[in-house]
C-alpha positions, 0 to 999 in steps of 0.5 A: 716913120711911126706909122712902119714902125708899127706896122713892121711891129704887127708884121713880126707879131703875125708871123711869130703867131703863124709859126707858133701855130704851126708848131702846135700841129706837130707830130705827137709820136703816135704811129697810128696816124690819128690826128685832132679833127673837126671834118678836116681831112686830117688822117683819122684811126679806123672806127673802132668799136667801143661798147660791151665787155672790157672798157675801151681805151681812148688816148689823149696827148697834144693834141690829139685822141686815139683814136679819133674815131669811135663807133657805137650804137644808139642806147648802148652803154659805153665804158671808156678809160681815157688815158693822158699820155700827154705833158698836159692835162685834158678832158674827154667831153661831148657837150650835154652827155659825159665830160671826164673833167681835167686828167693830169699828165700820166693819169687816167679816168672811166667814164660811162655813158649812153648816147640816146639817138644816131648821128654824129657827136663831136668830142673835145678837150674843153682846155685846148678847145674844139679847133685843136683837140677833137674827135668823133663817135658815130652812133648809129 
């Protein structure tokens, strides 16, 4: 009899997750259709451009950037306003070049950097972690 019940316990605690879990991954209102993605084949916005000229904006709300998707070249500088129109603070990160550190709700932040060579950099929210809250620059 223990033995149900503690198993019919951890059954009710799985499915409370799971449904908690897919409750995250909701629509945020954003019509672009630029969701958080880590290779998945969630809808991305289209490659835009982000260096040169007037900063750039990225923005960022639960849990996802717009857009998702950025291109630069190798040794350009780039300028990015990253804008949190979410109710959560989040980060604009990419591990070992530029980390915005928390914005607030309604606030926004510059930051400025240079990625060196090609390839492919991940950014994240380092509050909300990678799995849930990221995007990618392609550098060429």
């Amino acid at each position: 009899m223990r033995r149900r019940v503690v198993f019919l316990a951890f059954a009710c605690a799985f499915l409370a997750l799971g449904a908690f879990l897919v409750s995250c991954g909701g629509d945020d209102g954003n019509a672009s259709g630029a969701n958080a993605s880590n290779g998945g084949s969630a809808p991305t916005a289209a490659p835009t451009g982000a260096g040169g000229g007037a900063p750039q904006e990225v923005r960022m709300a639960e849990f996802s950037y717009s857009p998702a998707s950025l291109t630069a070249r190798a040794g350009q500088t780039l300028t990015l306003t990253v804008r949190n129109s979410g109710s959560e603070p989040h980060t604009f990160t990419i591990s070992g070049v530029v980390d915005s550190g928390p914005v607030n709700p309604g606030e926004q932040k510059t930051v400025t950097f240079t990625p060196s060579s090609a390839g492919a950099l991940t950014f994240f929210c380092t509050i909300h972690g990678r799995g849930l809250m990221s995007g990618q620059l392609t550098v060429g």
